[in-house]
N, C-alpha and C positions, 0 to 999 in steps of 0.2 A: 685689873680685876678688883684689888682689893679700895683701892678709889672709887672705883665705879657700885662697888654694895657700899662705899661711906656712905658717898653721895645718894644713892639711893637710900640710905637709914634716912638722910633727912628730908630731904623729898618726898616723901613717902610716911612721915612721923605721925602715926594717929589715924593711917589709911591703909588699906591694903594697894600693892604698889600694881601700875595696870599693866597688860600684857605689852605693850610697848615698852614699858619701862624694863621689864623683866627680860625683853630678846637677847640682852648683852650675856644672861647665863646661859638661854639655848647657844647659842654660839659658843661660851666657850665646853659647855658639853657635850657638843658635835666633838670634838677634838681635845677632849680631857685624856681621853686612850693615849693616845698620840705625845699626846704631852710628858704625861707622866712615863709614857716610856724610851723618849726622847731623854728626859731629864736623866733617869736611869744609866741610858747608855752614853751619855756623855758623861756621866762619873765615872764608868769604867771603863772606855777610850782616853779620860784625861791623860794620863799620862804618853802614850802616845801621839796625842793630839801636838803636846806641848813640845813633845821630841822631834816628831816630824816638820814645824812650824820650823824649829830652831835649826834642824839639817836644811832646810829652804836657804832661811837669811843666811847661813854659813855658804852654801853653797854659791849664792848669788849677791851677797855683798859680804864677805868674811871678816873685814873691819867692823860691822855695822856696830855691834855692841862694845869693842873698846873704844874708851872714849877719856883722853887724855892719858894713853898708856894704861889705861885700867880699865881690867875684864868685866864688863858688867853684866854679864852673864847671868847669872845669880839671882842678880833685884831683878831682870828684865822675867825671868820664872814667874818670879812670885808675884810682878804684878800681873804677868799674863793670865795665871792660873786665877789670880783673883777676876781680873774683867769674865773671863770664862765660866765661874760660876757664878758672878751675878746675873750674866747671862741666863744660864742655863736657870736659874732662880724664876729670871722674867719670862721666861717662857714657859716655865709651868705654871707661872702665876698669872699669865698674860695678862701683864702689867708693866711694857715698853717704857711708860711716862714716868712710874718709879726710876726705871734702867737710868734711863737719860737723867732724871735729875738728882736722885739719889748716890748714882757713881761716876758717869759720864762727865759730869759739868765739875764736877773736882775732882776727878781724873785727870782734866784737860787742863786744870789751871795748875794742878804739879808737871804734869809735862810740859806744860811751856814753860813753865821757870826752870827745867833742866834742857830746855832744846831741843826734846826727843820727836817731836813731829814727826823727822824722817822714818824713825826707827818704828815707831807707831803705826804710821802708814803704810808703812813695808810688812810691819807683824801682823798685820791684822787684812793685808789681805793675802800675804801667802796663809791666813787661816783659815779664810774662806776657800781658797782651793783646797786645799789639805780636808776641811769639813765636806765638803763637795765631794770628795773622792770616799771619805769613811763613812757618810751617814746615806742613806734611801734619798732618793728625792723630794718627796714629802715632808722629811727627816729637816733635808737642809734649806726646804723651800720656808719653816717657818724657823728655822734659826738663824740664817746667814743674815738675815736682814737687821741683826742688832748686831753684828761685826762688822757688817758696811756701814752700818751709825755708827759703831766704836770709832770704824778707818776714817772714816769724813771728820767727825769731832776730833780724836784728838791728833788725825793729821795735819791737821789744819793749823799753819801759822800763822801767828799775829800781823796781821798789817796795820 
């Protein structure tokens, strides 16, 4: 969104901008409700979110987070919570193209200099289940889809 009024400031510099140019705000004001209280309640599910994610991996691969004797527990939190609210940022700003290149594409390049792919792609889609089960359908029909870009990106190993 916030790309798309750049782009339009200058496209548009010195004119008034025309009803085509302008469909990208009805759009996102069909689903600004939606947005903003998506955004909402994924602040105050975080903590849950993040709990229930981590009872998954534990459950169904208990090693996942140690990794050379050490609990990584911890940093794996914090960067989750962090991918989670950029998320939840781009989707109230429905500005996906920011997500991916603002966080996503040096997200991926710290995970792959630590190896974490697996772990990555394991977190990120027991989140879309876990999301799936807490949020409405609607809810998770326009959020899941920057977690399955997170799981694809930084699952993804170098070849």
């Amino acid at each position: 969104m916030i790309q798309q009024i750049e782009q339009l400031c200058v496209e548009a510099d010195g004119r008034y901008a025309t009803d085509a140019e302008l469909i990208f705000f009805q759009n996102y004001l069909s689903t600004a409700r939606l947005r903003f209280l998506l955004y909402q309640k994924l602040q105050k599910l975080e903590p849950q979110i993040i709990q229930q994610v981590l009872k998954e991996l534990q459950t169904k691969e208990p090693n996942l987070l140690i990794i050379n004797g050490q609990d990584l527990t911890a940093k794996w939190q914090r960067d989750t919570v962090r991918l989670l609210r950029y998320a939840a940022t781009a989707v109230l700003s429905d500005d996906i193209e920011l997500f991916r290149e603002s966080l996503l594409m040096w997200f991926q390049t710290i995970m792959r200099s630590f190896q974490a792919e697996h772990s990555c792609e394991a977190t990120y889609r027991a989140m879309q289940q876990v999301l799936k089960e807490m949020l409405r359908a609607d809810e998770a029909a326009l959020f899941c889809p920057l977690i399955e870009m997170s799981q694809v990106t930084l699952g993804q190993s170098q070849t």
